[in-house]
N, C-alpha and C positions, 0 to 999 in steps of 0.2 A: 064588806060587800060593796059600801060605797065607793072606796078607794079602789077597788080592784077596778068599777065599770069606769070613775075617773081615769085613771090610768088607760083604760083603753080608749076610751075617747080622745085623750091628748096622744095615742100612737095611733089611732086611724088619719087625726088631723092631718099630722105630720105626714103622713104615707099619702093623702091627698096634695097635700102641699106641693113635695115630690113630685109626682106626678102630672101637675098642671104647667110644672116650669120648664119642663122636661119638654113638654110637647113644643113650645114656641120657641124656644131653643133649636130643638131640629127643624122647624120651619125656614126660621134663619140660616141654617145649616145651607139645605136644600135651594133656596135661594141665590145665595152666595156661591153656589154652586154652578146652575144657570147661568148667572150672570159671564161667570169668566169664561164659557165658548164664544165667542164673536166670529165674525165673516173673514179672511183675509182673502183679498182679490189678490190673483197672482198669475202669470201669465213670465211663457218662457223667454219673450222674443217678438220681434215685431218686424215686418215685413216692410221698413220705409221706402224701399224701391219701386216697391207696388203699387204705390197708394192709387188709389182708383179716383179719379174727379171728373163729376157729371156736370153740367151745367158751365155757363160763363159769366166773367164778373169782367164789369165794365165800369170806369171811371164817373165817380157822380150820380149813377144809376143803383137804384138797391137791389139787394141780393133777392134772386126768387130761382128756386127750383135748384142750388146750387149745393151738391154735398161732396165729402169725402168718404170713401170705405178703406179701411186700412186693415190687414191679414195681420192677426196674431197668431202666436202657436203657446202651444203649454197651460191654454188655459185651464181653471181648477174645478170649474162649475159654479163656482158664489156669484152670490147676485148683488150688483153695483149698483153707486148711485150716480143719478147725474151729474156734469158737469160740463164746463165750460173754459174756452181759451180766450184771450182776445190778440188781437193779430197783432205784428210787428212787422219794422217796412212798412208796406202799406198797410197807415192804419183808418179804426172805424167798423173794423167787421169781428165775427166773433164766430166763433164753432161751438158747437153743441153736443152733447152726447145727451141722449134719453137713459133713464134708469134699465138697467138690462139682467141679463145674467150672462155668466160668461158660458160657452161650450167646452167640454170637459177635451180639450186639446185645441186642435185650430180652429177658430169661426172669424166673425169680421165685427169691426166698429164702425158703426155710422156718424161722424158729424155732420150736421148743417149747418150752413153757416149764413152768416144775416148779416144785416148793417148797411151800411151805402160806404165804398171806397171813396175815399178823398181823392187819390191820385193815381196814376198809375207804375206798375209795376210790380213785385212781387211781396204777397201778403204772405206772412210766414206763423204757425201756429205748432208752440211747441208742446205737447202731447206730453204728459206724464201720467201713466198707468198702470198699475199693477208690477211698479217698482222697474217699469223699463219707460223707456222717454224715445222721441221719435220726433222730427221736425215735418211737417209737411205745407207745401210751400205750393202758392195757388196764383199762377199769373191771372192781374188785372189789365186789362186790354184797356186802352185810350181810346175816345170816341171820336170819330172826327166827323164832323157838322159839313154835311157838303151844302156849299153857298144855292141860293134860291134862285140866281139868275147868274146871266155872263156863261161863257165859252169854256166848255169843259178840254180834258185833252181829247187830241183828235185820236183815234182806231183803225184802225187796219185790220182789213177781211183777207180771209184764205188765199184771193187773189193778186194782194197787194195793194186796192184800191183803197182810197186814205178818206174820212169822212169826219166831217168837226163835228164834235157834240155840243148840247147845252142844257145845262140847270133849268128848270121850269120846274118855281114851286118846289115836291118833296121829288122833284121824277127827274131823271136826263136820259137824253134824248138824242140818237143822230138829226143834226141839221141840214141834212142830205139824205138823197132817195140813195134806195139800195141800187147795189150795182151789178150782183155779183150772179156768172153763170153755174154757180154748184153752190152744193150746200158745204157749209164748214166742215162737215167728216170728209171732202173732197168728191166725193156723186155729183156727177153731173146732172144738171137739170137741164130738159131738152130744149131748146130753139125752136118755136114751132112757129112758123111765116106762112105757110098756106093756109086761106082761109074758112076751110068746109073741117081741116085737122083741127084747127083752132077751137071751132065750133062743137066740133063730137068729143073731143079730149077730156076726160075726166082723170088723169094725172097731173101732175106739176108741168107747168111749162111758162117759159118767158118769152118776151118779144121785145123788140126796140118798135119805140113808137112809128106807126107805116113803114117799120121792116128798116130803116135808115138809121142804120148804126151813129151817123153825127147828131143823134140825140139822147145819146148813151150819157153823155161826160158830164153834161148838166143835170139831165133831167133824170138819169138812171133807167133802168127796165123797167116792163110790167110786166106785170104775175098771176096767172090765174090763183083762188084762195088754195088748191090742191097743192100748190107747190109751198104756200107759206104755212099751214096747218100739220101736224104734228099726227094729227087723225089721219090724213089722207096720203104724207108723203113716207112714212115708215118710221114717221116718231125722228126724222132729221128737223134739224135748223139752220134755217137759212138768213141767218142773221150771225155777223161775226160772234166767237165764245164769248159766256160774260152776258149777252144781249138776246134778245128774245123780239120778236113780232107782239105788237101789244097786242091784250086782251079789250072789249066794246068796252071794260067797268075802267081798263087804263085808260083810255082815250076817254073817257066821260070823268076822270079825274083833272086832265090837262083842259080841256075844256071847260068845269068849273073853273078851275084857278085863273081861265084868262077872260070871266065873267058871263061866261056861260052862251049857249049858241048863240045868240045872237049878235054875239059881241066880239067872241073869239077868232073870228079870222082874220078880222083885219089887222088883230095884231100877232096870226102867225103870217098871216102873206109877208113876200119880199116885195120893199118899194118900188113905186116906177112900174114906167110903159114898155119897159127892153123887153124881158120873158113877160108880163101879163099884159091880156087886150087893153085899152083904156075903156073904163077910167081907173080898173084897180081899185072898186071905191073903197074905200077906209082903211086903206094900206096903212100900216106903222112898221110891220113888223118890230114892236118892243117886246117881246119876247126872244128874238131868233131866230125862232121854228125856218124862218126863213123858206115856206113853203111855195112851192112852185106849180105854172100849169102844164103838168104833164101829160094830160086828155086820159084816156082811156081806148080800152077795147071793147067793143062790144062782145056777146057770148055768143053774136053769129062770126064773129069774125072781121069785123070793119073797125075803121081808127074815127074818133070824135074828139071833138075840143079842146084840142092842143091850143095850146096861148090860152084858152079861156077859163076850165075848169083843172082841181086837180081832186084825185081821188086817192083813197089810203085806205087798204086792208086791215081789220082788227084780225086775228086769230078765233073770235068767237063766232061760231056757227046759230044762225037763226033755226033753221029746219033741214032735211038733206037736201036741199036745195039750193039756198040761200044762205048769207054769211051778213055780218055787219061791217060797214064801211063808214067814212067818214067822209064827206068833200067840203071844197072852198072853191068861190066863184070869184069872178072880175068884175062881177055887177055888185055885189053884197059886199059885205063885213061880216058875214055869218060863216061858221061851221056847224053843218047840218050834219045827222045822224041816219042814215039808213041804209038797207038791205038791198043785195043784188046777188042775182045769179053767180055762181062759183065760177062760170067759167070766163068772167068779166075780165078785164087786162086792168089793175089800179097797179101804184107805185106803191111802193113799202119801205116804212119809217121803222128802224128799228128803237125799242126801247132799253137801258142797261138790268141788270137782273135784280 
């Protein structure tokens, strides 16, 4: 009896034994099994003609806001990981792709790209993905530093009349009053010389100071604010393409820069007693601006202080009434800041865009 229960003891063992080996064995199996599905990203074809580029890269400046989208077809649905190119040609910059999945046929790839270009010219980023390769190639633009002062090139308006510019600070500027009887899309803007029209006019209109066209050449027109305002004249400009009528916040920047009102005039006046009454005081004109007294209109209609004052339209409206202006005198070194009626006669400085 004891050999018998022996006996089956050592055949249950065994049949345990079996059994426990068995199990982590298929474990492993099952494992190994798993393991060898993996992802393969695959994709038919790529669209390099298309590639989409948002944003500008500019020499020495870093990259912001600046991507590629580039059209694949055939993709498989797996899901990628990120990656990265770095540029050739111009180099320094880098493209980027976020982890994604792909679209089970055509969708797009996003790189952005980062870095600061050294130089300029074309940064080229070769793209290898889902077993197809694609170049795409990102002009970098040159910056060029327009100088702070001195004599820019001279412009020409719609009419042919020819007027110098100049560098002040970050801004340039016609160094001459405007001239011109239409607006750049070729509209003419009216003449108006009588003075009760002058007075009731609430459209655009010009005049030669006391109607005497020989003080056109130097001194330019005057202009009620309706004809330089964008609000009032049908969204024209009357300042050559390229240029604009400044805004009060532009003329309050060239005014800083030439130390502020009370300082500023005399170094945009032009020297000397020829065009200004004496004494001209604090004339330098070291700036240029080379501003002149071309008097005004009043908004009944009458001409004032020619040789002694000059006055300059901003584009910025105070109330429906009134607009902001700028003047310079023959007694001061100052350029003053304030509001006048719209249908005032001042001269106009165009500023570039």
């Amino acid at each position: 009896m004891k050999k018998l229960f022996f006996a089956y003891l050592l055949i249950s063992a065994f049949a345990f034994c079996k059994k426990e080996t068995t199990t982590p064995n298929n474990t492993i199996n099952n494992t190994i099994d798993t393991t060898k599905t993996t992802s393969v990203v695959s994709i038919s074809g790529f669209d390099c003609a298309g590639v989409q580029i948002t944003g500008n890269l500019k020499k020495d400046q870093v990259a912001s806001g600046v991507t590629a989208t580039i059209t694949y077809s055939g993709g498989n649905g797996n899901t990628y990981s990120s990656k990265s190119h770095n540029s050739t040609g111009v180099i320094g910059l880098t493209a980027s792709l976020l982890a994604g999945t792909l679209s089970n046929g055509t969708g797009t790839l996003k790189y952005t790209i980062s870095g600061t270009p050294t130089t300029a010219g074309v940064a080229s980023f070769a793209i290898d993905f889902g077993g197809k390769t694609c170049t795409i190639n990102i002009t970098v633009a040159n910056v060029v530093q327009n100088p702070t002062s001195g004599y820019g090139q001279n412009i020409t308006d719609g009419e042919g009349n020819s007027y110098k510019t100049v560098y002040i600070g970050t801004q340039e500027w016609m160094a001459e009053n405007l001239k011109v009887s239409k607006y750049n899309d070729g509209t003419a803007i009216p003449n108006v010389t009588e003075k009760t029209q002058w007075a009731s006019n609430t459209t655009g209109a010009w005049c030669y100071y006391n109607n005497d066209i020989s003080n056109n050449d130097k001194f330019g027109k005057l202009y009620n604010w309706y004809a330089v305002s964008i609000t009032t004249n049908g969204n024209k400009n009357v300042c050559p393409t390229g240029w604009h009528v400044p805004t009060d916040a532009e003329w309050t920047v060239l005014i800083n820069y030439l130390g502020g009102q009370n300082f500023a005039g005399g170094k945009m006046k032009e020297v000397g007693i020829t065009n200004w009454k004496s004494p001209n005081d604090g004339a330098t004109n070291s700036s240029l601006f080379s501003a002149l007294p071309a008097g005004t209109r009043y908004d009944v209609g009458d001409f004032s202080f020619f040789g002694s004052n000059g006055y300059w339209w901003s584009s910025s409206e105070y109330n429906t009434t009134t607009a902001w202006n700028r003047n310079i005198y023959y007694s001061y070194y100052t350029a003053t800041r304030s509001i006048n009626a719209k249908e005032f006669g001042f001269s106009v400085r165009c500023i570039k865009d």
